[in-house]
C-alpha positions in Angstrom: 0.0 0.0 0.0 1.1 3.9 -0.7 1.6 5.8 2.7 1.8 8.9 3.0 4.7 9.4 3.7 6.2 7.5 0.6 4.0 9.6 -1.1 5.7 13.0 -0.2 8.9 12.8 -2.1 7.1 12.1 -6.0 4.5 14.7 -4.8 7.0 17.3 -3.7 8.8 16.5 -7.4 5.4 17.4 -9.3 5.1 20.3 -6.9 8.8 21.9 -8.2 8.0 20.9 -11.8 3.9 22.7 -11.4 6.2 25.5 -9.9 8.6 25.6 -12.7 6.0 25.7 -15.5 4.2 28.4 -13.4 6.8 30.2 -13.5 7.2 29.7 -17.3 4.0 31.1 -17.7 4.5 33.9 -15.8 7.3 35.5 -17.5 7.2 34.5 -21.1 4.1 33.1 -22.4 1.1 34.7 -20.6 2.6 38.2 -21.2 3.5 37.1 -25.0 -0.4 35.8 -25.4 -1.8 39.2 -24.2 0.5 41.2 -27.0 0.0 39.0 -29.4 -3.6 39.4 -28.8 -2.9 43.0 -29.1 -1.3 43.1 -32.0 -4.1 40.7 -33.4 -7.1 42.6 -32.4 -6.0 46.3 -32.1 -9.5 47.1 -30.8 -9.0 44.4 -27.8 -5.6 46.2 -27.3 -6.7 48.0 -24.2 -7.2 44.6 -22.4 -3.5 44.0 -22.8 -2.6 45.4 -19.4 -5.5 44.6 -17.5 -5.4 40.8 -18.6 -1.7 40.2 -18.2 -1.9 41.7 -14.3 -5.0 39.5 -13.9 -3.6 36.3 -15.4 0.1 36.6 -13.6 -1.9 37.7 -10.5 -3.4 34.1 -10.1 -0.4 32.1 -11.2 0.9 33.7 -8.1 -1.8 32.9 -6.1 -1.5 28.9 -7.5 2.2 29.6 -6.4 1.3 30.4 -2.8 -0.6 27.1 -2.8 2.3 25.2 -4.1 4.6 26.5 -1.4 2.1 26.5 1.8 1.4 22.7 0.2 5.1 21.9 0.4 5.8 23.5 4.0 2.3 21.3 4.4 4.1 18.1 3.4 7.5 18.8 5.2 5.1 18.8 8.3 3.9 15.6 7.3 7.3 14.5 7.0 8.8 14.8 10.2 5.1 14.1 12.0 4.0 17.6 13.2 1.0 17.9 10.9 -0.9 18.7 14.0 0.5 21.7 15.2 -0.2 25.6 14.4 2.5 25.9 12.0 0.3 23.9 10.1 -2.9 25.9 11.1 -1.5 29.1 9.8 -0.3 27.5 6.1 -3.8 26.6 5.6 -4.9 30.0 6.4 -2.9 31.3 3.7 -3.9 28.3 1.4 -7.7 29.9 1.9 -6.3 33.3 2.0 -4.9 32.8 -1.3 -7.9 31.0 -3.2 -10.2 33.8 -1.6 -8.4 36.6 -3.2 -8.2 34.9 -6.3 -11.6 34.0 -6.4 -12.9 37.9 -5.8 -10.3 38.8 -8.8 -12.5 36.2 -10.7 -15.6 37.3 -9.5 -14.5 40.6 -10.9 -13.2 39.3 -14.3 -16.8 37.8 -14.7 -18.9 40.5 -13.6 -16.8 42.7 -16.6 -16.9 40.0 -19.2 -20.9 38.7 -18.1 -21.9 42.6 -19.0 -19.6 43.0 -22.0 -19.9 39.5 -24.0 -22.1 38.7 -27.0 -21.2 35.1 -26.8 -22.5 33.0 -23.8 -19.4 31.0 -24.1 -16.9 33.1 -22.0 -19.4 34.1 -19.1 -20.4 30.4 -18.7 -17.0 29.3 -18.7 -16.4 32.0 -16.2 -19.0 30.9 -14.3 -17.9 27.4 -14.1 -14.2 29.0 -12.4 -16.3 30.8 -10.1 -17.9 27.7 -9.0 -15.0 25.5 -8.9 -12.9 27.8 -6.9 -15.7 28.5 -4.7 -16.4 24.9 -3.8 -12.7 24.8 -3.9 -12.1 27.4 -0.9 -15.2 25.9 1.0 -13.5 22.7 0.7 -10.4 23.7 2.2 -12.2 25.6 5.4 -13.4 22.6 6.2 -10.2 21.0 5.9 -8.9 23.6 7.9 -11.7 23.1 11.0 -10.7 19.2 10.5 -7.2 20.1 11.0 -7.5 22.6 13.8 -10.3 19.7 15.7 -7.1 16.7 15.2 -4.7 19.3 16.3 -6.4 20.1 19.5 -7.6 16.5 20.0 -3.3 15.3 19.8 -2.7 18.1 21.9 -5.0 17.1 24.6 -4.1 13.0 24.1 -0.3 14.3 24.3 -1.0 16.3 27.7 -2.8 13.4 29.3 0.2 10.7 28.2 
């Protein structure tokens, strides 16, 4: 059976490489899309800006997961999952996936009361929902943590 902890070494190896091609994005290839899609569509050019910042803005916010998740799975490592370093990386795992989801909220509301096509806004839509059961998800995740944490703190007391 995979445990856990063989588990953390091949994930913490797709973690660097998600990391890497983040990071890829970042710099060359989102910021080439948005001015080639400038040059393309000179009336779309004003979007340029706007959509590069919004686009990099959630890689980095993926990127804050990546890292919390790594500190996460060093934790998990050396057996102190249940502690408050732990509590405070899942803080910032929500804090993260809230702020990017009221970017996207944003990014919807603009392109649900600009587009002619249904295509983009339902597409939208779908992100909106997906983060949002997303960062619900992980609040509870959170509360589970923060209920084991206390409960091996009080078994750990009592031993």
């Amino acid at each position: 059976m995979f445990t856990a902890q063989r588990a953390v070494a091949p994930l913490k190896a797709f973690l660097v490489l998600l990391f890497g091609i983040l990071v890829l994005f970042q710099v060359m290839s989102l910021p080439g899309q948005f001015a080639h899609m400038a040059r393309e569509n000179p009336d779309l050019a004003y979007l340029r800006w706007p959509a590069t910042a919004v686009s990099v803005f959630w890689v980095l916010c993926i990127q804050v997961v990546i890292v919390c998740t790594w500190k996460l799975l060093t934790l998990v490592k050396k057996d102190r999952i249940f502690s408050e370093a732990s509590l405070s990386l899942v803080d910032a795992i929500v804090w993260a996936i809230a702020t990017a989801w009221v970017v996207l909220v944003g990014v919807f509301l603009y392109v649900g009361f600009n587009a002619n096509d249904p295509g983009l806004p339902l597409l939208l839509f779908l992100l909106v929902t997906g983060v949002t059961v997303l960062g619900l998800l992980m609040v509870v995740m959170r509360e589970l943590l923060r209920q084991a944490t206390t409960l091996r703190t009080d078994m750990e007391a009592v031993i």
